[in-house]
N, C-alpha and C positions, 0 to 999 in steps of 0.2 A: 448783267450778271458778272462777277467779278472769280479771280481765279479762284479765290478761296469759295467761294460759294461752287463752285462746277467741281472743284476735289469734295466737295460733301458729297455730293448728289453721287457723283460716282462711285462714293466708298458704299454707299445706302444700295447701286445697283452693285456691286460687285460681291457684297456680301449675302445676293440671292444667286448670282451666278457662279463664283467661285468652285461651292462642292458639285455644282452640276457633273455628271461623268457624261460626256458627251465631244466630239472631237473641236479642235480651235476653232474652224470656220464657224461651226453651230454657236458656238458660245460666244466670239466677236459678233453675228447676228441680233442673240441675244441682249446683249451688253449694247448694243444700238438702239436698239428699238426697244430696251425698258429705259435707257439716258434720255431717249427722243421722247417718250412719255411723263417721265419724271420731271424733265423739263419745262413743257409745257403745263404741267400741274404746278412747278414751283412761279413759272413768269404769270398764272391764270392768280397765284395766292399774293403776290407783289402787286399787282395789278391792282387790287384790292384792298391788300392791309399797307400799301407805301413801307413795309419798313419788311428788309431785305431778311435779318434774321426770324421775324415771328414767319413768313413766307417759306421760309427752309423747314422752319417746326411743322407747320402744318403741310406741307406737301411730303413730309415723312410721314407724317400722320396718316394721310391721305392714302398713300403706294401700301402702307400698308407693314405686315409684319416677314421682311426679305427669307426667313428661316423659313416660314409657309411657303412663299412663292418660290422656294428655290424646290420644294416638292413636286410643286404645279410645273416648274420647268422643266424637270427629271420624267416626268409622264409624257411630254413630247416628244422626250428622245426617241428614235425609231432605233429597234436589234441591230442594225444596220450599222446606223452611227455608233450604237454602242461597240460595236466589232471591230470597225475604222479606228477607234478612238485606241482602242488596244493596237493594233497595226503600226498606229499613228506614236503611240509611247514608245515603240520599240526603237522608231526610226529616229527620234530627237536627240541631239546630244547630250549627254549626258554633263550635267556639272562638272567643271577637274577634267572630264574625259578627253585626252588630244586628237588633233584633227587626224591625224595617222590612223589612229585607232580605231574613231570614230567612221572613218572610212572604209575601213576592212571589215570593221563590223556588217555595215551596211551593205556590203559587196557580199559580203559571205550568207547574207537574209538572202539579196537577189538572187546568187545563187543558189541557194536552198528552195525558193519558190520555183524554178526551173525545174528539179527531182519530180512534183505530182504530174504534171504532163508527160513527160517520158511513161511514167509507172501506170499510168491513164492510154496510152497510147499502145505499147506493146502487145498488152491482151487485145485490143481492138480489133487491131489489123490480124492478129493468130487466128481473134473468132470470124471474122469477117475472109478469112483464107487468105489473105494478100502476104502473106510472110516475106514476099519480093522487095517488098514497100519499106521492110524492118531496116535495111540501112541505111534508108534516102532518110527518114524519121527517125533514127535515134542521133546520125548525124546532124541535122540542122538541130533539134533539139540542145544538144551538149552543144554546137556552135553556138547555138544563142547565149547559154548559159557561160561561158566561157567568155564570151564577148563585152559579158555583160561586166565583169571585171573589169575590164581598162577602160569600159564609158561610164562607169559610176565614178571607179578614181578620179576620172579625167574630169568631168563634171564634179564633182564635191571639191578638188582640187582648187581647182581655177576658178569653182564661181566665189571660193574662200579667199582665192590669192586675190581678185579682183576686192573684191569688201577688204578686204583690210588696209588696201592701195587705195579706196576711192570714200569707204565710208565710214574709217576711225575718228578719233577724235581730228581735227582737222590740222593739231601741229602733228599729228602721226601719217596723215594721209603723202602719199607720195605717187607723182604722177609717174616715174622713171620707172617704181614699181610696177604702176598698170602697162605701162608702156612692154616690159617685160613678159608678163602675164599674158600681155594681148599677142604679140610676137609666139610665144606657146600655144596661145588658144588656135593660131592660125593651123598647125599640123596636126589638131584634134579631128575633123569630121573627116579629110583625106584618108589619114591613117585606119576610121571606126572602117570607111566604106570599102579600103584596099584588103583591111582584115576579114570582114563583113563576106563579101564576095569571094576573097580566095578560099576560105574556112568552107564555104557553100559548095563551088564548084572545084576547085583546086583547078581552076584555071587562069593559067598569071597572064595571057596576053586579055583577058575579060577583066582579069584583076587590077590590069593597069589602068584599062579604058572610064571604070570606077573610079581610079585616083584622080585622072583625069576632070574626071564631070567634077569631082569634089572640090577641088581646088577653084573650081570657079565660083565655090559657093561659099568657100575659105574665110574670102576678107567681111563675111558675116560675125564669123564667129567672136571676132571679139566686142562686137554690141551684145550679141544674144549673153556672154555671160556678164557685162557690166547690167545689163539689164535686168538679170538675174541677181547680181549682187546688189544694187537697189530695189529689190522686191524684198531680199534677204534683210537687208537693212530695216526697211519699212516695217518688215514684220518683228522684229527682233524689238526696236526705240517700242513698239505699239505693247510687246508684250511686258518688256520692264515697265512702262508707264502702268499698266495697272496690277502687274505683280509688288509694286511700289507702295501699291497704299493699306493702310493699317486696318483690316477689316473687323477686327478681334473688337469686341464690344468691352 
């Protein structure tokens, strides 16, 4: 099979999967396992008719009419996924939208899902009589949520600085970049675990002994986010390649 021949096939799955509402993982599933099908029905009709284009006609023929199957796929979605999928829209960047932006956006979500636990939590402990419990639990509560600012920054940050140092076009890529990035990424989990702890206890000789342990676990940090930003990558080339093809009849 030749490339032209695997961009049909793909335009033919993509054009049942496309309107699907359903979140990205479900839908890359999808989009595998109807190509893995369609495939094998186009290699079973070449097999047969020796000539490459009557074998594309009839294994279109065959898979059927994609507008129906993409109804039949919309019935597997579980409420679930359909709920994620909205979750999942909020979190993506936006076209045009800058990384700054796009980051404080996402910071200001994290912290907004922190608010239902506190509001969850206060009646609890009143009806249950423990009102002693109200400041040990409203504190860690807001520490979390507070915290959770400069480890979203810090990750959206860095796993971006890294992608664009390690996985642009390759006269853009610069390794002095990643070299920088990583030298940054080194004072990220130190700092989450010194903040982490002293926010908790407000005790700084505990809060040091934290910084301590983290630092051993430092010179991690700058794999876990090149590794990150090759997954970033991966998924980004995976989603232009099939937001790329022309599915319009």
């Amino acid at each position: 099979m030749n490339d032209v021949s695997l961009k049909e096939l793909k335009i033919v799955v993509e054009r049942a999967v496309r309107p699907v509402r359903a979140t990205m993982a479900r839908k890359r599933r999808m989009r595998e396992e109807l190509l893995a099908h369609l495939t094998a029905i186009f290699e079973e009709e070449s097999a047969k008719l020796a000539d490459e284009r009557a074998a594309l006609d009839q294994a279109k023929q065959r898979f059927g009419d994609p507008r129906e199957l993409t109804g039949q796929l919309q019935e597997t979605v579980s409420r679930w996924d359909r709920l994620a999928r909205l979750s999942q829209s909020a979190e993506l960047r936006k076209p045009h939208e800058s990384l700054l932006h796009f980051a404080g956006r996402i910071t200001m979500l994290g912290f907004m899902f922190s608010a239902p636990p506190l509001l969850i939590l206060l009646p609890i402990l009143h009806i249950c009589g423990r009102q002693n419990e109200l400041p040990i639990g409203v504190r860690t509560l807001l520490s979390i949520g507070i915290l959770n600012i400069p480890l979203t920054l810090g990750f959206i940050l860095l796993t971006d600085g890294m992608y664009r140092a390690l996985y642009r076009e390759p006269s853009r890529r610069s390794w002095r970049q990643a070299a920088v990035y990583g030298l940054l990424s080194l004072t990220f989990f130190p700092a989450i675990a010194f903040l982490w702890c002293w926010s908790l206890t407000g005790n700084l000789a505990m809060s040091c002994a934290q910084l301590r342990l983290a630092c051993c676990f430092a010179p991690l940090a700058p794999v876990l986010f090149a590794l990150m930003a090759r997954q970033a990558a991966e998924q980004l080339r995976y989603h232009e390649e099939w937001a790329s093809l022309e599915v319009e009849e």
